[in-house]
C-alpha positions as CSV (number, residue, x, y, z in Angstrom):
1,X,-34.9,-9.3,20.6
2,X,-32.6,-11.9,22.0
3,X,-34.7,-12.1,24.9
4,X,-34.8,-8.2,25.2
5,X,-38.3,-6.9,25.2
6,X,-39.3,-4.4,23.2
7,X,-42.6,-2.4,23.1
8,X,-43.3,-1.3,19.5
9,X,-44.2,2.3,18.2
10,X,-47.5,3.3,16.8
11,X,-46.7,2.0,12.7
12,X,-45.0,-1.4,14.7
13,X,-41.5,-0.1,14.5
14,X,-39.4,-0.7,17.4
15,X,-35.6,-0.3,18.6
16,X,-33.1,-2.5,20.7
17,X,-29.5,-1.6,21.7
18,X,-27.5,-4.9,21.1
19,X,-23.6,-5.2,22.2
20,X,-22.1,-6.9,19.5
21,X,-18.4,-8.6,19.5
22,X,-16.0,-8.6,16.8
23,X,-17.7,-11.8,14.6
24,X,-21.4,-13.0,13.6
25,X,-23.6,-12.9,16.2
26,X,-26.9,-14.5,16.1
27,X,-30.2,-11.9,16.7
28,X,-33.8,-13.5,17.4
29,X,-37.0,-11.9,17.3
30,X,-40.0,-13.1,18.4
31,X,-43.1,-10.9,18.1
32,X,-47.0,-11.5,19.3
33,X,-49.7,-9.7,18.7
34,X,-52.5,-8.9,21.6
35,X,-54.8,-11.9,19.6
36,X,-51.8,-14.3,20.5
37,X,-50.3,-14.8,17.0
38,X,-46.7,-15.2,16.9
39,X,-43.9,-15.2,14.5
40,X,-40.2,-15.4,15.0
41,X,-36.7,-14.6,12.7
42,X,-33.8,-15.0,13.0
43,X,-30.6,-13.7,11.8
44,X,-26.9,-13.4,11.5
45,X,-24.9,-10.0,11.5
46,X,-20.9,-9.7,11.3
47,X,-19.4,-7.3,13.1
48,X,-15.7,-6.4,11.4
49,X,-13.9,-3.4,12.9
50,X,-10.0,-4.9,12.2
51,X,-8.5,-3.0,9.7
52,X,-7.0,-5.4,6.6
53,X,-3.2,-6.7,7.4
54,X,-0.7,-5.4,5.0
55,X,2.9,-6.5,4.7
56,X,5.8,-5.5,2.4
57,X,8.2,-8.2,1.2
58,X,11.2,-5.9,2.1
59,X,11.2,-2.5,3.2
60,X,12.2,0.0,0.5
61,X,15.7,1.9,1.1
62,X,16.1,4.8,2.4
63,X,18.2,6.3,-0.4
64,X,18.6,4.5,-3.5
65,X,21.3,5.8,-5.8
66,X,21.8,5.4,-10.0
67,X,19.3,4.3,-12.2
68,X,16.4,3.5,-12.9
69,X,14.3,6.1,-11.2
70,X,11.9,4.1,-9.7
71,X,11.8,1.7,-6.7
72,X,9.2,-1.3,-7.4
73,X,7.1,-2.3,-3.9
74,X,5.7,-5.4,-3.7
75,X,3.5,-7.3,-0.6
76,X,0.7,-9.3,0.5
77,X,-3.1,-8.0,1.8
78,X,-5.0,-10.1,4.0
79,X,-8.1,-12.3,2.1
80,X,-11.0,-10.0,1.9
81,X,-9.0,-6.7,1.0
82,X,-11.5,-5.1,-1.5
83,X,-8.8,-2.3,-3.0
84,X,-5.1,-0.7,-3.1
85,X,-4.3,2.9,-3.8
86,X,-1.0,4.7,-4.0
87,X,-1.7,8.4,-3.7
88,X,-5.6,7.7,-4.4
89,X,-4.9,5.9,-7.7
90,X,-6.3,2.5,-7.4
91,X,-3.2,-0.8,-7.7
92,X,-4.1,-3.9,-8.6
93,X,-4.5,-6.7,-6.6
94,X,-3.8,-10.7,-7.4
95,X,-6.6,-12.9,-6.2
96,X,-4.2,-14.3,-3.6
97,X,-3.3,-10.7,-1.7
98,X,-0.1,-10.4,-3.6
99,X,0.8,-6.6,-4.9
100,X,3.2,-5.2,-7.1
101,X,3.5,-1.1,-7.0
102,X,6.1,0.5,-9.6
103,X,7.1,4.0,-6.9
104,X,8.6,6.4,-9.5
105,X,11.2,8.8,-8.2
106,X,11.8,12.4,-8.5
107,X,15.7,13.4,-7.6
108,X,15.1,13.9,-3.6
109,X,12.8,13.0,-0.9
110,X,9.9,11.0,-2.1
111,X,6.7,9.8,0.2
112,X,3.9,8.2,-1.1
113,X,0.4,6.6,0.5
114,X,-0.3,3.3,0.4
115,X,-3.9,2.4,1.5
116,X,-5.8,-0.5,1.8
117,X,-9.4,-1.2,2.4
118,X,-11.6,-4.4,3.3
119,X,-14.8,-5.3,2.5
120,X,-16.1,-3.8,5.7
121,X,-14.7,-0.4,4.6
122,X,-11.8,-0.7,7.4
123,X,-9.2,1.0,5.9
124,X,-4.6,1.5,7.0
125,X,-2.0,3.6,5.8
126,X,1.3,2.6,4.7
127,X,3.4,5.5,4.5
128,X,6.5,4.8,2.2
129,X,9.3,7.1,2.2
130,X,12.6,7.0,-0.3
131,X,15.1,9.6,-1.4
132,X,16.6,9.0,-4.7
133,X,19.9,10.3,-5.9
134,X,21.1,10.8,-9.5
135,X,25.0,10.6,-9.2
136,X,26.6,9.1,-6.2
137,X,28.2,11.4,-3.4
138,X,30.8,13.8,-4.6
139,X,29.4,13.3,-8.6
140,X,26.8,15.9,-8.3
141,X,28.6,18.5,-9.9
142,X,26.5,20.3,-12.5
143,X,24.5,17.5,-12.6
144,X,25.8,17.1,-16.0
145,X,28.7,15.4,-17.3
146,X,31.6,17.4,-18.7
147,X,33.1,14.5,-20.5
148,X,31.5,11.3,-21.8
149,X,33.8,8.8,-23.4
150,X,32.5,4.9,-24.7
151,X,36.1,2.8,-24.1
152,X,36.0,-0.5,-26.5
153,X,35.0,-2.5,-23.2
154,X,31.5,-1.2,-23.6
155,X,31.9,1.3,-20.4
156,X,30.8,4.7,-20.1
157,X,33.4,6.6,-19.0
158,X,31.9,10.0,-17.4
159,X,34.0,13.1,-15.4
160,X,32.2,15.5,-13.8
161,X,34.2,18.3,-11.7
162,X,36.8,16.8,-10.1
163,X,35.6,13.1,-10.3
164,X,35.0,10.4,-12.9
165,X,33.2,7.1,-12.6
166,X,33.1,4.0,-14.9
167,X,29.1,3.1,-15.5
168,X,28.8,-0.1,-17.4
169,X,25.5,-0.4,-19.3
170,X,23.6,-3.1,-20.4
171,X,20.1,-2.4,-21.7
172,X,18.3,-0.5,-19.6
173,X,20.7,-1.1,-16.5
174,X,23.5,1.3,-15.2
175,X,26.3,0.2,-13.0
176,X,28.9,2.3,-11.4
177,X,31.9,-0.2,-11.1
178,X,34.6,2.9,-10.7
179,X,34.5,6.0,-8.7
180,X,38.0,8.2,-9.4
181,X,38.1,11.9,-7.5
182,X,40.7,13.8,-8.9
């Protein structure tokens, strides 16, 4: 075997250790038997023990603040990435490496588990942390509004405690433009 000799087993099976490197590597055998017939086969194994790349477009923020309640991920995985899974649920994948993972967010500290995994079954974790917070700093209050007002400009006008903020709305989007403490 690649110019290793090897003495066969009763049955004919036989062992070789090989040292592979990280690739294909080319393994010959050549056998003969004691009547001087030979044969010989050749072969090519890949050896792959590098974990897939994984890159994020931007890295999430630490806290994000207001609505919506969810953060949305998105990267690249290198060619030959077989799978994605957030928390164990399996993401899908564009035939090009490109992801796109919606995080949802639960008021506080959020982490989830991003892991991909090649064709080799080489696998990383991407741990992704974010905190998400309802009402800016000093709005907490109750966590519900005492007051709620719709002015003609299409604001939401909203005191809680000893604050109130201006929110304009436009579909599904919230903006604080105003922050007032009393």
């Amino acid at each position: 075997v690649n110019g290793t000799a090897a003495r066969p087993a009763d049955g004919g099976a036989f062992s070789v250790d090989l040292t592979l490197a990280e690739g294909t590597t080319r393994v010959r055998v050549e056998a003969a038997d004691s009547a001087g017939h030979s044969a010989v086969v050749e072969r090519s194994v890949t050896l792959d023990v590098t974990p897939p790349k994984f890159t994020l477009d931007a890295a999430p923020p630490a806290t994000l603040v207001g609505l919506p309640a969810a953060f949305e991920l998105r990267g690249g995985l290198d060619a030959g990435t077989s799978s994605l899974t957030l928390d164990g649920r399996d993401q899908p994948v564009g035939s090009d490496g490109r992801f796109s993972v919606a995080l949802p967010l639960k008021e506080g500290a959020n982490t989830f588990l991003l892991k991909a995994v090649d064709a080799a079954g080489n696998e990383v974790d991407k741990p992704v942390s974010i905190a998400w917070q309802r009402w800016p700093q000093g709005l907490e209050g109750t966590g519900e509004p005492d007051v709620a007002r719709w002015p003609a400009d299409g604001a939401a006008m909203v005191e809680v405690g000893a604050g109130a903020a201006r929110f304009y709305v436009d579909r599904d989007e919230v903006t604080v433009a105003q922050y007032t403490r009393f």
